[in-house]
VODOTOR-655241 format. One record per residue: x, y, z of N, C-alpha, C, O in turn; residue in three letters. Coordinates in steps of 0.1 Angstrom, whole numbers, plus 5000, padded with zeros to 4 digits. Example, Ala and Ser with C-alpha at 12.3 -4.5 7.8 and 13.67 -1.06 7.14 Angstrom:
<pts>
513249435078512349555078513249675078514249675085ALA512849785071513749895071512950005079513450115080SER
</pts>
This chain:
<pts>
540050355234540450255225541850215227542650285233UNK542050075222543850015225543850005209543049985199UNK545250045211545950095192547249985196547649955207UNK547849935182548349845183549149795170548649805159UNK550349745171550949695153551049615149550749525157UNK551249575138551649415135550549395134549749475132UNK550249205136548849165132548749155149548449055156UNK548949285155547749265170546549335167546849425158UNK545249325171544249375172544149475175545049525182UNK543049555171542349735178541049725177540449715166UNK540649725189539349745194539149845195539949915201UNK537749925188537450045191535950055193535150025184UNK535450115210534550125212533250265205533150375210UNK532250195193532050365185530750405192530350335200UNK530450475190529050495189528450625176529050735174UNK527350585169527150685158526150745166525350715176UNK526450875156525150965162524350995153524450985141UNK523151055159522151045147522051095134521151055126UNK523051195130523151235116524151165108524151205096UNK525051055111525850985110525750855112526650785115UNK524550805111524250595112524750505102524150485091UNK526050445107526550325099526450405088525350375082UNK527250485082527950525069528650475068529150425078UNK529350455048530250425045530850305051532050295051UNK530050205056530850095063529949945051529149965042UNK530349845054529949745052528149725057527349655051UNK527949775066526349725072525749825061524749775056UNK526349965055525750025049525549985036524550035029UNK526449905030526349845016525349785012524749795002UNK525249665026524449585027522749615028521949565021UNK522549705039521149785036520749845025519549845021UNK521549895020521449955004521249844995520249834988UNK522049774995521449644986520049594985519149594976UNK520149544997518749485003517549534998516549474994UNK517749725002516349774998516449824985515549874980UNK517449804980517749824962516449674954515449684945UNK517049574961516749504956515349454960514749364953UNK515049524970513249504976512249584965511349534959UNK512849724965512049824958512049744944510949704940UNK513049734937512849644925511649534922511049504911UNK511749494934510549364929509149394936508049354931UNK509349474947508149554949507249634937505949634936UNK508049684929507749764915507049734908506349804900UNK507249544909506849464901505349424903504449384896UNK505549454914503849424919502649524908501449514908UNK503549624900502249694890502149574881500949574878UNK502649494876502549414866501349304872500349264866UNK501749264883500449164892499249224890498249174885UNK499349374898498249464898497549454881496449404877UNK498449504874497949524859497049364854495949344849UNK498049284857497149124849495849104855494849084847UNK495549104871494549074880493749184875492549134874UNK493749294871492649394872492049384854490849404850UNK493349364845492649344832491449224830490349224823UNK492049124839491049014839489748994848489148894849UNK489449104852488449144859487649274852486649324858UNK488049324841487449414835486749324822487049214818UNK485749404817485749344799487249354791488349414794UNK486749274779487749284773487649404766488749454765UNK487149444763486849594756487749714764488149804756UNK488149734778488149774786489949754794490549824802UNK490149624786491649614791492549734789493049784798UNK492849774776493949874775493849994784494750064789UNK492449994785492450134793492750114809493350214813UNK492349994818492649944827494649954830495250014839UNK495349874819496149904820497350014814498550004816UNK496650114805497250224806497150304817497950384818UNK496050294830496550364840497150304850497550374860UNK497350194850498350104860500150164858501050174866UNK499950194839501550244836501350364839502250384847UNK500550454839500450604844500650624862501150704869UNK499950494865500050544877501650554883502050644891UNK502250454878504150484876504450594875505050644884UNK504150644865505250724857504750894860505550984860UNK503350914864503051034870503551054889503851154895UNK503450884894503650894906504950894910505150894922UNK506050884899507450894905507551064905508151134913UNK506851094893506951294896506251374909506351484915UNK505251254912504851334921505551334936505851414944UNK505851204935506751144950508051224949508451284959UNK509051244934509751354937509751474940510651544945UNK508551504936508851704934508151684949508751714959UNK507051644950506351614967506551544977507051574988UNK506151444975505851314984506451284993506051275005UNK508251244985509251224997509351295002509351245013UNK509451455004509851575011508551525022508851485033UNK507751525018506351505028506351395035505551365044UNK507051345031506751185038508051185052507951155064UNK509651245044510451295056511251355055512351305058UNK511051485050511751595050511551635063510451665066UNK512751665073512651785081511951735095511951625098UNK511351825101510851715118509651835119509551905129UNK508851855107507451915108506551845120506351715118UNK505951905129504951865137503851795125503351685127UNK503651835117502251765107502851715096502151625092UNK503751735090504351695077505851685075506551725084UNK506551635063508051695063507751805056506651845051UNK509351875054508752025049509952065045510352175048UNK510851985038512252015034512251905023511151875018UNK513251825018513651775007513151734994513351644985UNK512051844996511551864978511851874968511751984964UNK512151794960512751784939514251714945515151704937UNK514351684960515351624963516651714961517751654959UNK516751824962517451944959518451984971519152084970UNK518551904981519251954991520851944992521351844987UNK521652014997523151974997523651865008523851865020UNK524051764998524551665007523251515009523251425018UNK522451544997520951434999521451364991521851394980UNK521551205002522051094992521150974997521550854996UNK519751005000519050875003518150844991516950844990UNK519250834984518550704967518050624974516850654977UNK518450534979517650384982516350434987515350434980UNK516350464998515350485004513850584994512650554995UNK514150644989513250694979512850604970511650614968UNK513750484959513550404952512450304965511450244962UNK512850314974511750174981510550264985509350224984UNK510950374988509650454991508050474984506850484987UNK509150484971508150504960507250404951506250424945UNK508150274954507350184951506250134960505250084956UNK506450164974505350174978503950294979502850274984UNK504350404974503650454968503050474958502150544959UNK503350404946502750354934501350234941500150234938UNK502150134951500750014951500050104958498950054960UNK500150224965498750284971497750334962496450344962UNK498650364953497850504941496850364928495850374922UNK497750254930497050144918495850084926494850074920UNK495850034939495050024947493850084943492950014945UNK493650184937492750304934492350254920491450174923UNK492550254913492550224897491650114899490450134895UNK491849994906490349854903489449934906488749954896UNK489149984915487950064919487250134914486250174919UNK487850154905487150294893486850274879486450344870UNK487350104881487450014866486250064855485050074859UNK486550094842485150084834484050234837482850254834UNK484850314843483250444844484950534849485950494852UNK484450664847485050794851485750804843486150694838UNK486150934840486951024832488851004833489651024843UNK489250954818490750924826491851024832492550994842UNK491651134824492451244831492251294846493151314854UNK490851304849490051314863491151174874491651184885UNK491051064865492050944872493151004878493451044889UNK493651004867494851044869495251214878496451234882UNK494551274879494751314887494651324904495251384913UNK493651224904493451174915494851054920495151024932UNK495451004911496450924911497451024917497950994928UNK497751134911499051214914498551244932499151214942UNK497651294932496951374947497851244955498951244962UNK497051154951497351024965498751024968499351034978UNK498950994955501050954957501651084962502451074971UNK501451204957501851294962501751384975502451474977UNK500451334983499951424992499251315002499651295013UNK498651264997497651145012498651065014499151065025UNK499150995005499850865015501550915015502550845017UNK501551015012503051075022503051105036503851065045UNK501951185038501551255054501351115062501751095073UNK500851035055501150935068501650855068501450755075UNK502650875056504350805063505250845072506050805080UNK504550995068505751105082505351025094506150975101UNK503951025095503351045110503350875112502750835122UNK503950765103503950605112505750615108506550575117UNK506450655096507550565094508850695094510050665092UNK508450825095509650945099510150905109509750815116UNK511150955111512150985124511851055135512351065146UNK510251145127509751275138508751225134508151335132UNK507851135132506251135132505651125143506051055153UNK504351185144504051175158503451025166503450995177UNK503150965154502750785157504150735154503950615155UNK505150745152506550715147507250585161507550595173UNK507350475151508250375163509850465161510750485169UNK509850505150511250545152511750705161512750775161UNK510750715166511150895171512050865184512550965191UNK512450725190513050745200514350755196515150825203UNK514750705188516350685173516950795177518050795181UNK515850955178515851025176515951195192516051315194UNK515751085199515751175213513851225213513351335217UNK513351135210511751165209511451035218512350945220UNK510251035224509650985233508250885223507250945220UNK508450755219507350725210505950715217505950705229UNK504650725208503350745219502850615220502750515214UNK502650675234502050575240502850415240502450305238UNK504450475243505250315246505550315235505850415230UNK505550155227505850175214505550275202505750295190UNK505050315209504350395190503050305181502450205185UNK502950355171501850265166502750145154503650165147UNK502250085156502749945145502749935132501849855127UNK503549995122502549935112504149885100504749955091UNK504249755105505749675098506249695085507349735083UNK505049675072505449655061504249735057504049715045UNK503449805062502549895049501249875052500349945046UNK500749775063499249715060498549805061497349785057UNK498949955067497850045070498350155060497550215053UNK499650185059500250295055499350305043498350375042UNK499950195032499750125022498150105017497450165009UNK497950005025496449905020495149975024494149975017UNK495150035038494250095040494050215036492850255036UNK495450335031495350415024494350405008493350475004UNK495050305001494450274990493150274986492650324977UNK492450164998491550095000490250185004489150174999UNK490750275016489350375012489650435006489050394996UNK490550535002490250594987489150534979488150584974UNK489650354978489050334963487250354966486350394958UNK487050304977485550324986485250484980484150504974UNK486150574981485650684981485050704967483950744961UNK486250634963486150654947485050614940484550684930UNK484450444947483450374940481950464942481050484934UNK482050504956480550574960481050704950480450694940UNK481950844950481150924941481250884924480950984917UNK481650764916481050784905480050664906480050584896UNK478950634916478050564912478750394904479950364903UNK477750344902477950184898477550244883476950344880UNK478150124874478250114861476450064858475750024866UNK476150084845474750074840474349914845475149824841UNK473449864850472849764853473749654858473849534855UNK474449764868475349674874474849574882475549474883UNK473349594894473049504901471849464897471349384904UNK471249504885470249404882470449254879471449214873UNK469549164884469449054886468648974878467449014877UNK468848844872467848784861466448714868466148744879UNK465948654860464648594868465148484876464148414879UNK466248444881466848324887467548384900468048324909UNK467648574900468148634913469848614910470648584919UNK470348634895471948644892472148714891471148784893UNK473248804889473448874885474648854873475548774873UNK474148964864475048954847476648854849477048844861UNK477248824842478548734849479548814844480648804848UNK479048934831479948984820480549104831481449174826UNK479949134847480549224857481849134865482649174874UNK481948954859482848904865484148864857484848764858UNK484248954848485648964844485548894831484648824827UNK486748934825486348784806487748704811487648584807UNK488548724815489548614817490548604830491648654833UNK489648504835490448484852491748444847492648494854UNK492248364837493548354838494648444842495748424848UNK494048574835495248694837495148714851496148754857UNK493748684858493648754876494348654883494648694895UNK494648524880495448414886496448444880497248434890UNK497348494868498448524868498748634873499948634877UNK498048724874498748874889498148784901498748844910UNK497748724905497548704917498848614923499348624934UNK499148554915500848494919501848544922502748504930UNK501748684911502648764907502948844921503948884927UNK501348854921501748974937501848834948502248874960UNK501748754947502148654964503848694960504648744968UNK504248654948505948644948506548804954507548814961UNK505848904949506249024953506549074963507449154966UNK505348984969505548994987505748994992505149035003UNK506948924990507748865002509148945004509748925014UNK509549014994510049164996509249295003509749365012UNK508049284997507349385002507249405018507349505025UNK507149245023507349215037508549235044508649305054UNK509749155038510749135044511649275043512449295052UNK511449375031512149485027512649575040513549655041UNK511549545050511849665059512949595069513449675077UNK513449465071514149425081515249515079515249615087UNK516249515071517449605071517349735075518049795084UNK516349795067516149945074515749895091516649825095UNK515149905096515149875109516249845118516449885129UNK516949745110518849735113518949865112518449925122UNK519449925104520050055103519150135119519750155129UNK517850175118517750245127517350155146516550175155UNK518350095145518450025158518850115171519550215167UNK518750095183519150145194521150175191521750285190UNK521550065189523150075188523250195177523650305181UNK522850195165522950275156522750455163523450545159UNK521850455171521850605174521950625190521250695198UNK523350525193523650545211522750545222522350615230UNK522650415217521150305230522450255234523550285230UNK521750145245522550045251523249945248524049875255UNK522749925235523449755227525349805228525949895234UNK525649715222527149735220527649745208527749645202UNK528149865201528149905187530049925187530750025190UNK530449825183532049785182532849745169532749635164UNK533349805166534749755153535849705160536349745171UNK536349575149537149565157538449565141538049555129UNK539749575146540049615132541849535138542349525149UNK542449485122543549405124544149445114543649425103UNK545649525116545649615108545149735100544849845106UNK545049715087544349785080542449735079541649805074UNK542149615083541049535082540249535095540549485106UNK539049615089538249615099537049585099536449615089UNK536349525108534849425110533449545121533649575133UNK532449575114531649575128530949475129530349395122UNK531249485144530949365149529649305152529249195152UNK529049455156527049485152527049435141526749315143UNK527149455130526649365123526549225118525849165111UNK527949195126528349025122527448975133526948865133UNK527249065143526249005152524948995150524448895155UNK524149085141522949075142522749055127521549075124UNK523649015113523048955105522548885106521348895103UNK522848775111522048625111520448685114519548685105UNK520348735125519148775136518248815124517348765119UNK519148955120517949005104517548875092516448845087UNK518848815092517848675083517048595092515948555088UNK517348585101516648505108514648555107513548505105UNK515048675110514248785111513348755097512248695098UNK513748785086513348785072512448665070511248675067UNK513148515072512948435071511248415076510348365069UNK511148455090510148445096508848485096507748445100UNK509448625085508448715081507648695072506448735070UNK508948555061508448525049507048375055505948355051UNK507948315068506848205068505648285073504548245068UNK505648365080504448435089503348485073502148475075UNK503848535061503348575052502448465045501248465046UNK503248355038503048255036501348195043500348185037UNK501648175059500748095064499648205065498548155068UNK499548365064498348405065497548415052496348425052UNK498348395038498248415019497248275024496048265023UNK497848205028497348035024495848045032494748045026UNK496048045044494548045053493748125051492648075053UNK493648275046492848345043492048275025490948285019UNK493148225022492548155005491848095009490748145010UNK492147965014491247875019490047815028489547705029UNK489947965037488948005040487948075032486748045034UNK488148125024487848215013487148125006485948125006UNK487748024998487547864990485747844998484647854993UNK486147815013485447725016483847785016482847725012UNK483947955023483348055018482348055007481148065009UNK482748045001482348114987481447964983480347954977UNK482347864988481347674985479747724993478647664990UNK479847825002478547815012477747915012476647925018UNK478548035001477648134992476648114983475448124981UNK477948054978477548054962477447934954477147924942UNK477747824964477247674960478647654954478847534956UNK479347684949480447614937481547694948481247774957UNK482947634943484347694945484647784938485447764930UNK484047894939485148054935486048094932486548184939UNK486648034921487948084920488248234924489348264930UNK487348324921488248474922488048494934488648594938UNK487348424943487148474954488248434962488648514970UNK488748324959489348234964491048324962491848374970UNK490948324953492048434947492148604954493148644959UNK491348644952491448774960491348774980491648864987UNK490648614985490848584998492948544997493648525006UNK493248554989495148504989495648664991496548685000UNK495248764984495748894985495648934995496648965002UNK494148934999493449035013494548895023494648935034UNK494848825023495548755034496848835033497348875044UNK497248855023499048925020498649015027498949025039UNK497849125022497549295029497249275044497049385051UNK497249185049496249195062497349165073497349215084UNK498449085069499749075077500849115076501849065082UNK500949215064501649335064502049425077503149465078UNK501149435085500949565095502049495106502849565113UNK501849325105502449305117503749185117504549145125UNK503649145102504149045103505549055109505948945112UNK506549185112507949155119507549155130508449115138UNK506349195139506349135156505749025161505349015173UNK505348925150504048835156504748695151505748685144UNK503948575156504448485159503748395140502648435136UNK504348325135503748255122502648195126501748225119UNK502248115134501048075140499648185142498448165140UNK500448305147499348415146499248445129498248435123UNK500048475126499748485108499048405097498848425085UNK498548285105497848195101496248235108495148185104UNK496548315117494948345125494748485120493648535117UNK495548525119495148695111494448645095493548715090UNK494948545089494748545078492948485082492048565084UNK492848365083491448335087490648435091489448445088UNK491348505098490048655106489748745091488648795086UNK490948765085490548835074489848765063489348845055UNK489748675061488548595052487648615058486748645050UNK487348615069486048635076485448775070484348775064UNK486248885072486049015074485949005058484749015055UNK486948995046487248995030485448945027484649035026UNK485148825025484048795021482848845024482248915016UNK482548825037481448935040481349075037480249135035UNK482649135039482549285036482249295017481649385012UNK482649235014482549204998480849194995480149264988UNK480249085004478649044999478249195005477249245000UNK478949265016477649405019478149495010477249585009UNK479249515003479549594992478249594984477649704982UNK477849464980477149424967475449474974474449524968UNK475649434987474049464991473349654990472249714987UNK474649694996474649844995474949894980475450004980UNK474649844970475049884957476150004958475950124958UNK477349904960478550034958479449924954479849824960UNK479549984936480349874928482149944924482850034918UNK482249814931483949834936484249654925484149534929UNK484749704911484849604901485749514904485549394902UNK487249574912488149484919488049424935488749344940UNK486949504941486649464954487949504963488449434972UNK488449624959489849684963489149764975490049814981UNK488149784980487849844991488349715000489449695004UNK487049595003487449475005488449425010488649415022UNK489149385002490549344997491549425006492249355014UNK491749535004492749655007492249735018493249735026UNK491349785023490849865032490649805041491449815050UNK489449705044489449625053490349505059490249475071UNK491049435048491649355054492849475058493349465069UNK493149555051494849595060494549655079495249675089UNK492749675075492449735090492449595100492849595112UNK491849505094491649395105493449365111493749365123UNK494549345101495849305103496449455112496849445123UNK496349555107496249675118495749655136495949705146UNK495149575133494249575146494649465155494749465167UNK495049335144495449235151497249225155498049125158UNK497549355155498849385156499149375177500049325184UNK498049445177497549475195497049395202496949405214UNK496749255192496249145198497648975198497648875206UNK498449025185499148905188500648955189501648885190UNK500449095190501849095193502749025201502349035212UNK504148945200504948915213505248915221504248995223UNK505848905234506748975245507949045241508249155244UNK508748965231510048985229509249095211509849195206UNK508549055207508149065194508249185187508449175175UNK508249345197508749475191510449465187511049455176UNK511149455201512449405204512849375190513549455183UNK512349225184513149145177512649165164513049095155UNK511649245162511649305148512049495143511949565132UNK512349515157512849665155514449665161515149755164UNK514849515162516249545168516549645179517549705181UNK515249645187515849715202515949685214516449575215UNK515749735224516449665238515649695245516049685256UNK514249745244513149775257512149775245512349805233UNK511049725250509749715247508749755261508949725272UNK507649845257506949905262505449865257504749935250UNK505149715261503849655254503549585245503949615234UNK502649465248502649375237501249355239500449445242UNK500949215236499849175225499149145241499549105252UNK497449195234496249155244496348995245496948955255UNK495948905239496548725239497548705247497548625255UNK498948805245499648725254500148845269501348875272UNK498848895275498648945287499049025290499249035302UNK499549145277500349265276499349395278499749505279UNK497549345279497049415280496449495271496749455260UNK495549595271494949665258495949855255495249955251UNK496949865258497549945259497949965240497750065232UNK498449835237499249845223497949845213497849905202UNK496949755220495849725208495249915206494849955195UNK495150005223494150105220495350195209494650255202UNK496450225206497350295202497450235186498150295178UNK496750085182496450045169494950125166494950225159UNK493650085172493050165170492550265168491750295160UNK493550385181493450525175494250565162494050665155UNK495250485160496250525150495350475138495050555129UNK495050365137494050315123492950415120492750465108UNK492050455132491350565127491150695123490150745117UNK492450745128493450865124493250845109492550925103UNK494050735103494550755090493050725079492750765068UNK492350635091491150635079490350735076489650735066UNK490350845088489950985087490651055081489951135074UNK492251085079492351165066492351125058492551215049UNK492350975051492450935040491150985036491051075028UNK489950895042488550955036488451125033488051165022UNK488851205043488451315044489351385028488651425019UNK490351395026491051435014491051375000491551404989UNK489851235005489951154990488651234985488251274974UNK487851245000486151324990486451464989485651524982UNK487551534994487551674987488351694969488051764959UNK489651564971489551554956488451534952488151644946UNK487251434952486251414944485351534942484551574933UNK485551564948484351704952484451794941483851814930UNK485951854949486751954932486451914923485551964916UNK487151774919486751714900485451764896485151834886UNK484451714907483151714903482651844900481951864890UNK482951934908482152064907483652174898483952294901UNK484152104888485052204882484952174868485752104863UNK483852234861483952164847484352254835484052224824UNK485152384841485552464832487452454834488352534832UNK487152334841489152324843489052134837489452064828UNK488252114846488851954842487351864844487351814855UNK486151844837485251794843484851624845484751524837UNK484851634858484751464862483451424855482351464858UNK483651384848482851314840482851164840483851094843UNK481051104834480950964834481050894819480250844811UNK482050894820482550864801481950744804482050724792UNK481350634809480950554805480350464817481050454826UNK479350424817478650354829478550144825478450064834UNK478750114813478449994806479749954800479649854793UNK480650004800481849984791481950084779482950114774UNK480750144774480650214758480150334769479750334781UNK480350484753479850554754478750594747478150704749UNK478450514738477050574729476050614738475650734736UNK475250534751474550554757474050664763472950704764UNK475550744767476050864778476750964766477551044772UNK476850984754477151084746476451224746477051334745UNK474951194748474751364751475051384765475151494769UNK475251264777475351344788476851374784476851494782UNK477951314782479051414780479151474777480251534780UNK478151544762477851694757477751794766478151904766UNK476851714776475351854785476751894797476952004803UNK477451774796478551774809479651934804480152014812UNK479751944794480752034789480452184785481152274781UNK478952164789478452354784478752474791478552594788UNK479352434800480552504804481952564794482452674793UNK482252454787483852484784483352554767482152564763UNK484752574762484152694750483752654737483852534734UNK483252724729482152714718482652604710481952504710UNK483752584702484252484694484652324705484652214701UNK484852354714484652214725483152174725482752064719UNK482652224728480752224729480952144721481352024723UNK480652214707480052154695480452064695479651974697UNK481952014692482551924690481851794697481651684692UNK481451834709481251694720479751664720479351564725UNK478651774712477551764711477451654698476851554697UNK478351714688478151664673478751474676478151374671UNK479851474685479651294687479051274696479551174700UNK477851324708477351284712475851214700475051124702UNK475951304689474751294684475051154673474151094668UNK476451134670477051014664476750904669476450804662UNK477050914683477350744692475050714693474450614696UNK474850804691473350824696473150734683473450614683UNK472750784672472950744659473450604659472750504659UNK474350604659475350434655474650384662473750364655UNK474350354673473550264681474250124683473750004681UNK475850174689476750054687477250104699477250224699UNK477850014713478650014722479949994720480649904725UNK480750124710481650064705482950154722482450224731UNK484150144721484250114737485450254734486450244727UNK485150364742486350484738487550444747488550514746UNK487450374754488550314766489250224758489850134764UNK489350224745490550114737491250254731492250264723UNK490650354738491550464732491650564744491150674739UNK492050584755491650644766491950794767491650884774UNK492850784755493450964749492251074747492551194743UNK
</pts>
């Protein structure tokens, strides 16, 4: 370094190391903000989630819809604390993190990052909730709510978005070697996130069966309309709610990515202060703000043009189903477009985000009509929606990736593979693949052992079918016969209103009271 008085300059050449990245400086304020301010409106996406799913339920049915949308909050920030985050990146466990649990450690100051963490762990765990709309037991929910946020979709944040995961773009930050070249892709959540959620909710919808007369069909081959929600307005007012949300949800990760750049943990870039007087500038960051907005910017048009084409494919869709324009279809083809270019939107070109979105209309509608053929009633079409489209945008990660396109959304200086389209080969697409199937294998595999437990434990908590139609009169002695297990004054109790709701012979709805 040259040191110097007066108003001459001092250049000082730094480099951080990896327990020490851009602290206490100005780049660090600025990242902190950023994802202060991402997680915030990310958060907000329960309120989207909440309107779209009430209006796709009966109205009988709403409170209880969105009392576990607020549960799924408020149980999943306990679980993400005392668990999740430790699990997701505590420590440099070969399979898990395995250190900063209840956040208890000396010297643990990544607030931000937990505040953004967790909001994306809430939309995995709500993801779950449409799926299960109107039938199953609420406490049984909610437990299944804590599991996810706390245990499934942490383990495979270690293993895509830790410092030590073994699909991890970031393990090279780290003196790790990422697999197979880049590592596996996944930008803003499409897989972490959507596909987590998404089979779950699959899991979810196959073990409690379809609601009572859910696919019977009138003499004209309809089916009932009262399974298509009582008021689309509320599902067009969350459906907005989540396009606005999204574009944090998308963009949120540019800064973090700044932060863990090559320069940040002594790569080859040029990581320089330069200081005049007491006043000092890094100059990495005056260099590569723009780049990160630039960056942001692109992510937001890339978002944009896949929300819009997947709608209106969807639109056109549904004109050649179903004879008329579909609003909800049309509406939930706008989501599954958001979920689907998540995975990739910081390495691909906005043009490709416009083709990801169309492929996932393709995939969103039809996977939706074989839902309905295989009678597996998914009331939000959150398998759909969330599962498959985050897999198709997963997939098209390997196909439209850039040349320059890891580089300039991971802020690094070597790229090791790009997109099959632009003649990078099938190297990136087979490392999307194996990594997508990875996660859809433990997601399924630990969503059907929760269910399993619920089901076969009826002297701790029994998963029960409180309601197949919206009401319980129907199903009152089975929730009696369900409890002859648990003890003598429970019994009775649940025999004597089973033999009530039998009697009344009224669908009156215990989900306006979910307690």
């Amino acid at each position: 370094s040259t040191q110097s008085t007066g108003n001459l300059s001092l250049t000082m050449a730094t480099t951080y190391n990896s327990d020490y990245p851009i602290e206490r400086s100005l780049a660090h304020l600025m990242i902190g903000a950023w994802t202060i301010l991402a997680a915030a409106v990310i958060f907000f996406m329960q309120a989207g989630f909440g309107m779209l799913e009430a209006g796709m339920v009966q109205g009988k049915n709403t409170k209880h819809i969105l009392v576990k949308n607020l549960l799924d909050s408020c149980l999943g920030a306990l679980a993400f604390w005392a668990v999740g985050y430790g699990l997701a990146n505590g420590g440099d466990g070969a399979f898990a993190g395995s250190t900063g649990f209840f956040m208890t450690e000396d010297g643990w100051d990544e607030w931000e990052h937990f505040a953004f963490q967790y909001a994306f762990a809430c939309t995995a765990a709500t993801v779950v909730s449409g799926a299960m709309a109107e039938r199953g037991r609420f406490i049984a929910y909610l437990v299944c709510s804590v599991v996810i946020t706390g245990v499934i979709h942490p383990v495979v944040v270690y293993w895509v978005w830790s410092d030590h995961g073994w699909m991890s773009v970031y393990k090279r930050s780290h003196g790790g070697t990422p697999w197979w070249g880049n590592g596996f892709i996944d930008y803003s959540g499409g897989c972490i996130v959507h596909v987590v959620g998404g089979f779950s909710a699959l899991c979810g919808s196959w073990f409690l069966g379809p609601r009572n007369n859910r696919f019977e069909r009138d003499e004209k081959g309809n089916l009932d309309t009262k399974w298509s929600g009582h008021n689309i307005a509320y599902t067009s007012l969350g459906t907005f709610i989540l396009w606005f949300c999204w574009y944090p949800f998308n963009t949120g990760t540019v800064f973090f990515n700044l932060a863990e750049s090559d320069c940040a943990y002594g790569g080859t870039q040029t990581c320089a202060v330069s200081c005049t007087g007491s006043s000092c500038t890094d100059t990495f960051l005056q260099a590569n703000l723009s780049r990160a907005a630039s960056l942001a910017g692109k992510v937001s048009a890339t978002s944009t043009l896949s929300a819009a084409g997947s709608s209106l494919l969807s639109l056109a869709l549904s004109r050649y189903y179903d004879g008329f324009y579909n609003l909800r279809v049309t509406l939930f083809g706008l989501v599954a477009g958001l979920v689907s270019v998540s995975a990739g939107c910081g390495v691909v070109e906005p043009w490709a985000g416009l083709v990801i979105g169309l492929l996932t209309a393709l995939v969103y509608v039809h996977s939706s009509r074989l839902m309905i053929k295989l009678r597996i009633d998914d009331p939000l079409e959150a398998f759909s929606v969330h599962g498959m489209s985050g897999a198709v945008g997963t997939v098209c990660v390997g196909l439209f990736m850039s040349e320059d396109g890891f580089k300039d959304g991971y802020f690094r200086d070597t790229q090791d593979g790009y997109g099959l389209f632009y003649g990078g080969g099938g190297k990136q697409l087979g490392v999307q693949v194996v990594g997508l199937l990875v996660v859809i294998g433990w997601t399924v595999v630990t969503t059907s052992i929760t269910f399993i437990a619920l089901k076969h434990a009826p002297r701790v908590l029994p998963f029960l079918y409180l309601e197949r139609d919206g009401a319980v009169a129907d199903n009152g002695l089975r929730i009696a016969l369900s409890l002859i297990h648990i003890s003598e004054p429970t019994r009775l109790l649940s025999i004597s209103y089973a033999v009530f709701c039998l009697k009344k012979k009224k669908t009156d709805n215990l989900a306006q009271s979910p307690w």
